[in-house]
C-alpha positions, 0 to 999 in steps of 0.5 A: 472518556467522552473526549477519547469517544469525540476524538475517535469519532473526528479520527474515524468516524467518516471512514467508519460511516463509509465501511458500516454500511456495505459491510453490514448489506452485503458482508465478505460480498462487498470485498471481493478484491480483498479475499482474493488477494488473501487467498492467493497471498495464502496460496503463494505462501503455502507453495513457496514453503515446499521443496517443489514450488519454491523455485517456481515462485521465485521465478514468477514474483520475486523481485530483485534490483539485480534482476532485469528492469523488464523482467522486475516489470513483468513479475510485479503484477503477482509480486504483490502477493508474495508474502515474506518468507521471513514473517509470519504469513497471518499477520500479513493475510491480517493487514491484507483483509483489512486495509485491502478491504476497507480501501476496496470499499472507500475507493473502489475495487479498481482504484485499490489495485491501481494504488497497491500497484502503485506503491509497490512499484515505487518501491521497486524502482526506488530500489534500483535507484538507491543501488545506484546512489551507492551507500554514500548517498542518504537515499542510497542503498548496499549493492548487496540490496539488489539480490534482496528481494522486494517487500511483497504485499507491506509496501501495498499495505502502508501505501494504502494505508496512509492514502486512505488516512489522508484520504477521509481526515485520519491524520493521526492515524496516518502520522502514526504510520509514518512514523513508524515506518520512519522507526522501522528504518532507524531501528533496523536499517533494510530495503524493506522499510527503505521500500515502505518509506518509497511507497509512502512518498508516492502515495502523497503524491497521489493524493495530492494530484487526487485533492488538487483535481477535486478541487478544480472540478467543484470550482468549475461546478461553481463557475457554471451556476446561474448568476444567484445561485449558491 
């Protein structure tokens, strides 16, 4: 027992430390961008399930391979949001609260919505590039993929995910992530889990520009210390 209670503390204890505190001053308060987006998740889920709002939300946040680069672009701010028709929405509203918001305090507000941003962009245009790989190609995907519209809110949710896991030492978390995304493409072979994986790799590049930077700006803090000091 205490080597399990060691090893969860190694795992996630920082992140723990980081989250306790604003959570318990400022409770719902300290994750303003995180309920948010829970309630317009909500709110598109509810609208896209009746007769009259379908369309309009397929018009403004659905995002296909097939659709105009441009207009994939102008629809992705909100596509974020759009909760897959074909899963429960509780699950994603779940995922959304907790990563969303454990990111929202750990990186900050902005940063969070650079990062999702991110990842699901990366999705979306590795969608297009797999079409044109054609299905020959490892990396390649079906032509019948680009009227499949993107992940919505997963890809934002696993790209968060595995930055932060890297981000404060939860490798084991952050494996197990991967791994199951990894799964979910053997397993069930579909854009969506091609996407989740497209969203992973660009936030490993992100954090490896992110480390890279940290770095050489303590090794310039340290260069400029008087001579004696530490």
């Amino acid at each position: 027992m205490k080597t399990l209670v060691r090893w969860a503390r190694a795992e996630w204890g920082p992140l723990y430390d980081t989250v306790r505190g604003p959570l318990l001053r400022r409770t719902w308060r300290a994750v303003p961008l995180a309920s948010t987006a829970v309630g317009l998740t909500a709110t598109l889920h509810f609208v896209q399930n009746q007769s009259w709002g379908y369309g309009f939300v397929q018009d403004v946040g659905a995002v296909r391979a097939a659709d105009p680069l441009w207009l994939a672009l102008l629809r992705t701010p909100l596509s974020l949001f759009v909760p897959a028709l074909d899963l429960p929405v509780w699950g994603a509203l779940a995922q959304i609260l907790f990563v969303f918001g454990i990111a929202e305090i750990c990186l900050g507000r902005w940063r969070t919505l650079a990062l999702a941003y991110a990842a699901t962009l990366a999705g979306t245009l590795y969608a297009r590039v797999g079409i044109w790989l054609g299905p020959d190609s490892p990396l390649g995907l079906s032509s019948s993929d680009a009227h499949v519209v993107d992940t919505g809110p997963s890809a934002a949710v696993v790209g968060l995910a595995v930055f932060l896991g890297l981000r404060y030492g939860a490798r084991f978390t952050t494996g197990a992530v991967v791994a199951s995304m990894v799964a979910e493409v053997l397993v069930k072979e579909n854009l969506a889990g091609r996407e989740h994986l497209a969203a992973i790799a660009a936030m490993l590049v992100l954090w490896a520009i992110s480390t890279a930077r940290r770095r050489s700006a303590r090794e310039e803090a340290g260069s400029v210390l008087p001579p004696g000091e530490p």
